[in-house]
N, C-alpha and C positions, 0 to 999 in steps of 0.2 A: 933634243929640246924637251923641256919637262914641263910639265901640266902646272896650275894652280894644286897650290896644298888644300886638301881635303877642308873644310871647316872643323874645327872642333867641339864645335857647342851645335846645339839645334833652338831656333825658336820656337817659344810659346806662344800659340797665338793668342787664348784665353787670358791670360797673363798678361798678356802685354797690351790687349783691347780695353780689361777692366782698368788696371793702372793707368792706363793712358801713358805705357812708357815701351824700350824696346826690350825687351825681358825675353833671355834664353836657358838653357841649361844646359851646362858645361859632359860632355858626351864620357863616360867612363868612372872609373871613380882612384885613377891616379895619374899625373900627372908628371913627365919629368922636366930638369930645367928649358934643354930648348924647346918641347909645346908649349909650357909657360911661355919664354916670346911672344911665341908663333898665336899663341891665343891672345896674349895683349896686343899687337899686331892685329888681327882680323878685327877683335871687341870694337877698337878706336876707329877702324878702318870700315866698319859698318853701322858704325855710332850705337851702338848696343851702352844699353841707359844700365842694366845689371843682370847678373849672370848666375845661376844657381850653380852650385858646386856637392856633392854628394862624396863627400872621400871617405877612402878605406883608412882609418884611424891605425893600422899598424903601417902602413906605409910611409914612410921618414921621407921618400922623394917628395911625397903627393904633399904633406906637410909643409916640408919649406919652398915648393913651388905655392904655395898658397898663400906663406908667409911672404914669399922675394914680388909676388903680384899684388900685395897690399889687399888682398880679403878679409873681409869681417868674419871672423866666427860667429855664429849666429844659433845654434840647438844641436842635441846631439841624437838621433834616429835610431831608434829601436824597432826594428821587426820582427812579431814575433807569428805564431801559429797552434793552432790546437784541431785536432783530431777529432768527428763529432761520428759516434754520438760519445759523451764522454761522460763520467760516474756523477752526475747529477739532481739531486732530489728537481727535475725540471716542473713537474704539477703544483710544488709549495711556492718556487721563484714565480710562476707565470700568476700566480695568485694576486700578487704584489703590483704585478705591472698591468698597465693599461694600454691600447692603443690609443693613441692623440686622437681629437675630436677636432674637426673641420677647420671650427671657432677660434681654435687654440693656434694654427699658426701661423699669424702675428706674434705670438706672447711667448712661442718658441723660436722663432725667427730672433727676437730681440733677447732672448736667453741667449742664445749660441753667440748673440754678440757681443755681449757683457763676459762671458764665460771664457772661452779662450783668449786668456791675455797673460798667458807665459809663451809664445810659438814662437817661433823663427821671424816670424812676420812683426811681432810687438815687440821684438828684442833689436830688430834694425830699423831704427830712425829716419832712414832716406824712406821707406814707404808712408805715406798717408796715414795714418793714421786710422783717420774715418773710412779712407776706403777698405781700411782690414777689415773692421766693425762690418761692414757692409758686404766683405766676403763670406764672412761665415752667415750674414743672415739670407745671403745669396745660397750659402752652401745646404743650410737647412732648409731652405723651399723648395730646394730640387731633393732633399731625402723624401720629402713629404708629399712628392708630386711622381716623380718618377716611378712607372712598373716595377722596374728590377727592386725598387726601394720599400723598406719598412722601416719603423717608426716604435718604440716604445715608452712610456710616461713614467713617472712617479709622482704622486700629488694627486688632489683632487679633482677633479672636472672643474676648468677655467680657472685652476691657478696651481699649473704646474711647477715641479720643484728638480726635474732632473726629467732627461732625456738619452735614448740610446738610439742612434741610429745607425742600419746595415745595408747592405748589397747583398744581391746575388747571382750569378750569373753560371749555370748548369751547375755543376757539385763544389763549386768555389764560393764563399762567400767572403763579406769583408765590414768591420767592423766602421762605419766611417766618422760618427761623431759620438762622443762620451761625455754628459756634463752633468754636474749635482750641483743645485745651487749651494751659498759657503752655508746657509742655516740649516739646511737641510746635509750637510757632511757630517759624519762621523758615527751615523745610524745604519750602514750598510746600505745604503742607497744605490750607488755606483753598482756593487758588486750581484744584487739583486737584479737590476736593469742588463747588465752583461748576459748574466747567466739565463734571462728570459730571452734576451736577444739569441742568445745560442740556440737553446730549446723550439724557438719559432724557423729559424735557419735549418735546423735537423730534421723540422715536419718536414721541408720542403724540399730535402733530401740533397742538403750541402753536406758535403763531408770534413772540409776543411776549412777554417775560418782565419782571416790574416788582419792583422791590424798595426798599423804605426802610430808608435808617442816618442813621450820624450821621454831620453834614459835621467832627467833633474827630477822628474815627478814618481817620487817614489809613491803619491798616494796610488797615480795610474800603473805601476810594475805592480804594481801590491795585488789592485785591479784584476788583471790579466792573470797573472801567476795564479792566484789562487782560485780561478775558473781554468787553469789546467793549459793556459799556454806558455810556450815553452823559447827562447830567444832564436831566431834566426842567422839576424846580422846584425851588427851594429853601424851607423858609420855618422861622421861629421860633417854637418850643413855649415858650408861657406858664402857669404851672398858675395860678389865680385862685382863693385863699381870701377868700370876704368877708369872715366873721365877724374873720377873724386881723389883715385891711387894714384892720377898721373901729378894731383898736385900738393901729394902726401912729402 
């Protein structure tokens, strides 16, 4: 006699409390045809609202199981890395940047909400809309509140124009939001805020610094590269509606 099959996805609780929907992500990053089944099976059979997917882009299985389950493509994921302390004029960059002031976020909050609107999340239309808007201003008040978190500015006191914020946690750190507002692009802004962010990271005796975008935005590869990180992995975000594929 044989056991239930394993699940293949695991829930988000985060995810799925904000949304107000059953949101998991899909366990691995390829897939062949019978887990494909076996996964549209369990999704339907535990009413699972949508499903994240993370594939390895050379993989031709993971592909057209992704394809024959009717998932959206949705961003394509770049991880990259850099090595600190790394050949940096760091005392000119940190000249530039500011820590945020108390005041300011609200006015960051609602930056980071306006600003990420290429993601995975603004490219699939089953999500809310507003409640994206409302993750990133969620996601910025936990950069600006939590220990492990810092914070860098651009602009002047009470009306910032770009923001960097980081992790860290023992010698690991992690780059978590990157934004310049559009009037303020094209003056090295981003790349100034990165390189401060690095530079404050290294006081505090991170060695390694990791960040994920997206491989569309070459302004943010431009970013990263030329402060010295280097690509890890690449792979492709699927979101997986059952209910929606089952009436495709």
């Amino acid at each position: 006699m044989t056991g239930a099959a394993e699940r293949l996805f695991d829930l988000l609780e985060w995810d799925s409390t904000f949304f107000s929907l059953r949101i998991g992500r899909i366990r691995g990053c390829v897939l062949g045809p019978d887990e494909a089944e076996l996964l549209r099976e369990q999704a339907l059979g535990e009413s699972i609202d949508c499903l994240y997917f993370l594939s390895d882009p050379s993989s031709a299985k993971a592909l057209d199981a992704a394809h024959e389950l009717g998932m959206r493509p949705v961003d394509v994921r770049v991880d990259l890395s850099v090595g600190l302390p790394c050949p940096l004029d760091t005392e000119a960059f940190q000249s530039s940047a500011r820590e945020p002031l108390a005041s300011e976020s609200e006015l960051l909050a609602d930056l980071s909400g306006r600003l990420h609107d290429s993601t995975r999340f603004r490219s699939d239309p089953c999500f809310e809309q507003d409640r994206v808007t409302e993750m990133y201003r969620v996601w910025m008040r936990r950069c600006l509140s939590e220990p492990h978190c810092g914070a860098l500015v651009a602009g002047p006191p009470g009306a910032p124009t770009g923001y960097c914020t980081y992790s860290g946690i023992g010698n690991t750190g992690r780059i978590e939001l990157l934004g310049v507002d559009p009037r303020a692009r094209g003056a090295g802004v981003g790349s100034m805020l990165v390189r401060s962010a690095l530079a404050a990271m290294a006081s505090r005796g991170v060695e390694t610094v990791r960040v994920a975008t997206q491989g569309g935005s070459r302004a943010s590869m431009g970013v990263y590269q030329s402060a010295g990180f280097r690509v890890d992995s690449i792979g492709l975000w699927f979101h997986y509606w059952p209910a929606e594929a089952q009436k495709a």
